[in-house]
C-alpha positions, 0 to 999 in steps of 0.5 A: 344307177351307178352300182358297185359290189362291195364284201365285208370279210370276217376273219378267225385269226390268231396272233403271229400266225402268219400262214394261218391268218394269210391262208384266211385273208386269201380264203376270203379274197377269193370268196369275194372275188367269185361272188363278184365283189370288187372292194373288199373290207378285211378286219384291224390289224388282220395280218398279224392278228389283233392280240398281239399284245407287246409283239406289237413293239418288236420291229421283227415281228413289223418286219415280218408283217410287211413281207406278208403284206408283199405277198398278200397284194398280187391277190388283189387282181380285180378288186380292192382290199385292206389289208390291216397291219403295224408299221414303224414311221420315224420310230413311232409304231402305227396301226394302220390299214393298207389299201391295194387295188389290181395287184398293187400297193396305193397306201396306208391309212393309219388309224387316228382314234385309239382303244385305251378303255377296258379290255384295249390297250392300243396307246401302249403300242401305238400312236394316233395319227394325227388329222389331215397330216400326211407323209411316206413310207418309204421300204426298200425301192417302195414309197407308199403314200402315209396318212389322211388319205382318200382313194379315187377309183375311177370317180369314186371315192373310199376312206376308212373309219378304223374301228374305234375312230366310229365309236368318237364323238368326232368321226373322221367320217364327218371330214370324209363326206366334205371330201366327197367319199361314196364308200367308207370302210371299216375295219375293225377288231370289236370284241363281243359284248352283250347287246353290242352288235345294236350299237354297231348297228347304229354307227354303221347305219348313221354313218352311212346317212350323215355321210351321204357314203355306203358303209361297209364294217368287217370285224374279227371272228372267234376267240382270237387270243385267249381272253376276248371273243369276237362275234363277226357280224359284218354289215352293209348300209347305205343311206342309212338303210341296212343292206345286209348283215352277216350272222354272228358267232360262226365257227368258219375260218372266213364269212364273206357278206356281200351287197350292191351299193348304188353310189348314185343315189347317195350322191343324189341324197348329198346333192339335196342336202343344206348343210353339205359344203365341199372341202376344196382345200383338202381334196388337193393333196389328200386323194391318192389317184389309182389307175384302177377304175370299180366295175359296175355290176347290176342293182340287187334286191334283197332283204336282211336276213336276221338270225332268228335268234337275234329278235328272240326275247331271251337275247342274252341267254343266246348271245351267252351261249354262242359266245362262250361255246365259240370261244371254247372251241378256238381255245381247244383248237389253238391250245392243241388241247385233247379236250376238256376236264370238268370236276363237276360237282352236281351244282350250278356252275360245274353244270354250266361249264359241262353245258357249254362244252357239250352244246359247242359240240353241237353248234360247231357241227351245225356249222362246219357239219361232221368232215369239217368239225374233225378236220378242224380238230385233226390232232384229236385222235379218235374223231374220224368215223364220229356221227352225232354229238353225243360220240364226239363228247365222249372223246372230248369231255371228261367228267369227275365227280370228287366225293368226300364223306360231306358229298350227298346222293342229291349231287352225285346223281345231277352230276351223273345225270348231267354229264350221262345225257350230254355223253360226257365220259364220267368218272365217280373218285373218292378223295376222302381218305385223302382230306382225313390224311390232311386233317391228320398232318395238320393236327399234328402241327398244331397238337390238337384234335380239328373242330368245325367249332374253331377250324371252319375255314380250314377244313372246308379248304382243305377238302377243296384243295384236295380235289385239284391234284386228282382232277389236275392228274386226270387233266395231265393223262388225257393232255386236256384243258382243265376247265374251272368254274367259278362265276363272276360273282365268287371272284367278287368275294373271293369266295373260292379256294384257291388252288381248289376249285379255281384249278384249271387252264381257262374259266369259261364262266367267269364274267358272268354273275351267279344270278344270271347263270342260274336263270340261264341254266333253267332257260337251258332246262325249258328253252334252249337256243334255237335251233338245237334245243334244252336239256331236261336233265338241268332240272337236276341242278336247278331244283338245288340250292347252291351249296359248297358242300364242304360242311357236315350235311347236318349243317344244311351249307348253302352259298347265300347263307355264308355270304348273302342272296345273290341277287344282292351281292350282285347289286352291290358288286355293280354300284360299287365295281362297275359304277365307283359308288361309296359304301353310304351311296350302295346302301342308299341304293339298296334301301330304295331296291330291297325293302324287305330286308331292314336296314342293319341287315342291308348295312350287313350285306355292303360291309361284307361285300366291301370287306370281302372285295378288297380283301380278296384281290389276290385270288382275282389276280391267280384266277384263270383266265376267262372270257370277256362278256360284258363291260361289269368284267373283273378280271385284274388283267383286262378290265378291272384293276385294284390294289392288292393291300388298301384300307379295306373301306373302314371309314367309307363303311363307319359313314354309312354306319353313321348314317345307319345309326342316325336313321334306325338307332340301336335298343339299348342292352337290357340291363342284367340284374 
């Protein structure tokens, strides 16, 4: 047996911060080099930090970079790390992984397959390496081997898959196994999506079958930049066998996972293998030679240790919670917000946002426990001498609850409720005589008395309106992030005022659609994540129908009825948004999944969805920014683009009228005698 001790670090790194991000990869070292590890896999880019978005093209910023790799090596006595960071090769920009072993600098690996799809931007700054060529870095007195390369530590041999180069169908693996690797890293920067952590799960493990190699994948941690929200979930396999995997969504600086590889075996797998055939001609020039040899270490039994929430039939519901709760705490901190500001209205989605501000509360101190929780939060005033969650909310949570003479006891006491149970700070404000103020300037405008009959729109509007600079004052006096509430399922639509109820600095909510955000709220009244538990007092909000709650009570306002079920619109905003079906193709679909409604009816629901889209990219555009969930996102700035003016689908939607017409032909008009 020939075993060696191998670490996958994840990371909470921010961009351009240089001592907090190296304050975390020394962490991390020094983690792995007490549990023993002798090779250590950091995440892409690690360094500077993933998001750096156009800093990545100022030389500067590379500059300052590489003086913090020349600080980072020393710390490498004993072991072998990557170190992820940006170089300038001949005027180009490289995102590449630096490979150090025992205190000394041997190469970089740049990586050869770029995220350019959704939410990556990566061809924008940099330029794919590409495959089998190699060259030198040459800074100041240094030059660093540059390229395809392999590194042999005393007979065993590593290379690096970086992030997305496992996600091609073309893996650089598949060359590194010609060359006879028995180690691959890969360090990544793959943000969280639902469901995502199994595929990785698949890459890695294949990876390290077809490979005939140990494979070790590090990935970032925590809400790094603003929009995306890294899970960690670092892994371990070898021979297509999974030697450990790290718990997700954790609210530490570092997560170090360690495992033993036994590289004789693998060797032994390759050995039997028919289709396995040694590239000779590559291995002359490609292996960089170190002069620093792994330690063996003894064999280890262990088995993977799920997070029992991971196998849990509600996977979505707990991968949405901790997801959204983690990248709400890292916007708190990295903002030096004092906290949050929900304008909570008694319905589902301010209720939601409330939830999740409250339950990050909880996961973080389940975490880091009390002393960590408030060191982290130091700048917060008020914290120290803080023992349970419902304290530390009373601090960190304000919630307002803005009534006009439309507003009903019915959500007045949810909201209440609600925000009472979880200890939020509550406020109850009256902005009606404001709103009648309004409807006074605007008739004097137009000289003539306002009607719901003829001024619908605008006096809902104006109610809405009227709200944000109260709750945008509260927010400025407590020096808190305002938080909107608008779901992903408004932003289709645009149903939402804008500088109404979209004000805020952050909308946690916003990849995520009306219907599941409903069936997650009544998880979250019966069920709750495992390990902290429900909240009965969302039975509140769930027994409502969502309303507006702009109109006269007598009017009965409900959010379906001014738009169509949700379950519905949802369908619609996937076929056409997510998968580019045409109008006719999305009534097609409809007929064959809604047959309750009858034709003219589901016709009705795609014109309004199509209309109200394409009409409506320019609130998509204002609205603030919000977490990455899923790949059905519409945010205009990292996932879905549209043009602010187009033709509005009026011949798309005449063909499926056509086709309407054709199949369910119009009553001809009772003549009138």
């Amino acid at each position: 047996m020939l075993n060696i001790k191998v670490a996958a670090a994840v990371l909470n790194q921010t961009p351009l911060d240089w001592e907090g991000n190296a304050r975390n990869i020394l962490q991390a070292l020094e983690t792995a080099k007490t549990d023993g590890a002798s090779v250590v896999c950091l995440p892409e880019l690690c360094i500077t930090g993933y998001g750096c978005e156009d800093a990545f093209l100022s030389a500067g910023m590379r500059r300052m970079a590489w003086e913090k790799l020349q600080e980072l090596v020393p710390a490498t006595q004993g072991l072998v790390a990557c170190f992820g960071l940006p170089i300038s090769y001949r005027g180009l920009v490289f995102n590449v992984a630096a490979i150090a072993a025992n205190g000394k600098l041997l190469g970089m690996v740049p990586k050869k397959n770029l995220a350019g799809d959704g939410i990556h931007y990566e061809p924008r700054w940099f330029k794919p390496w590409p495959t089998g060529k190699r060259s030198f870095y040459e800074e100041g007195d240094q030059k660093i081997p540059l390229g395809d390369l392999v590194f042999n530590f005393g007979g065993i041999m590593m290379g690096l898959e970086i992030c997305e180069d496992a996600w091609v169908a073309s893996r650089p693996g598949g060359r590194l196994a010609e060359l006879g690797v028995d180690l691959i890293l890969n360090p990544s920067a793959s943000h969280f999506a639902f469901d995502k952590q199994e595929v990785r799960r698949r890459f890695v493990l294949e990876g390290s079958r077809a490979f005939h190699s140990a494979y070790v994948y590090a990935n970032q941690l925590g809400n790094e930049s603003g929009r995306a929200i890294y899970d960690g979930g670092a892994m371990v396999a070898s021979g297509g066998r999974l030697l450990t995997e790290a718990p997700r969504f954790s609210f530490q600086d570092s997560v170090v996972t360690t495992a033993v590889v036994d590289v004789d075996v693998n060797r032994m797998n390759r050995a039997k293998s028919d289709a396995f055939v040694l590239n000779f001609d590559d291995a002359k020039d490609q292996v960089v030679e170190a002069d620093f040899a792994l330690p063996h270490c003894d064999p280890e039994v262990r088995q993977v240790d799920h997070d029992s929430w991971e196998s849990s039939d509600y996977l979505k519901e707990e991968e949405f919670t901790r997801a959204v709760t983690l990248g709400l705490f890292d916007y708190l901190r990295k903002s030096r917000s004092q906290g949050f500001v929900v304008s909570l209205s008694g319905g589902a989605d301010s209720a939601a946002v409330t939830t999740l501000c409250a339950y990050m509360v909880q996961f973080a101190l389940k975490d880091l426990g009390i002393e960590r929780f408030v060191k982290k939060l130091g700048y917060i005033a008020g914290l120290e001498g803080m023992g349970d969650a419902s304290e530390i909310n009373q601090t960190l949570l304000t919630c307002v609850y803005q009534a006009t003479r439309n507003s009903g006891e019915v959500t007045f006491n949810a909201a209440k409720e609600v925000a009472e149970t979880v200890g939020a700070n509550f406020h109850r404000i009256d902005v009606d005589d404001l709103v009648q103020k309004y409807m006074q300037l605007g008739q004097q405008v137009i000289g003539r008395p306002l009607t719901w009959e003829e001024d619908d729109i605008a006096l809902q509007n104006i109610q809405a309106r009227t709200r944000s600079p109260s709750i945008w004052l509260v927010a400025n006096l407590k020096n808190a992030l305002l938080l909107s509430t608008s779901n992903r399922s408004e932003a289709a639509v645009g149903y939402a005022t804008m500088d109404g109820d979209t004000s805020g600095g952050l909308c946690p909510i916003s990849g995520i659609d009306k219907a599941f955000l409903r069936e997650w709220l009544i998880w979250m009244e019966q069920e709750g994540p495992l390990g902290v538990g429900c909240l009965p007092a969302l039975e509140l909000i769930n027994q409502q129908q969502p309303t507006a709650e702009l109109r006269p009570a007598e009017q009965k306002q409900t959010d379906e009825e001014d738009l169509m079920p949700y379950t519905v619109l949802d369908t619609i905003e996937r076929l056409a948004i997510r998968d580019k079906q045409t109008a006719i193709e999305v009534f097609s679909q409809l007929r064959q999944r809604y047959p309750v409604y009858t034709l003219r009816q589901l016709g009705g629901f795609v014109q309004r969805f199509f209309q109200l889209w394409s009409r409506n990219q320019w609130k998509r555009e204002r609205y603030a920014p919000g977490f990455h969930l899923d790949d059905e996102n519409l945010d205009p700035k990292t996932w879905c683009r549209f043009p602010i003016l187009s033709g509005g689908f009026r011949v798309e939607l005449q063909i499926m009228w056509d086709r309407i017409n054709e199949l369910e032909p119009e009553e001809p008009a009772a003549d009138d005698e």
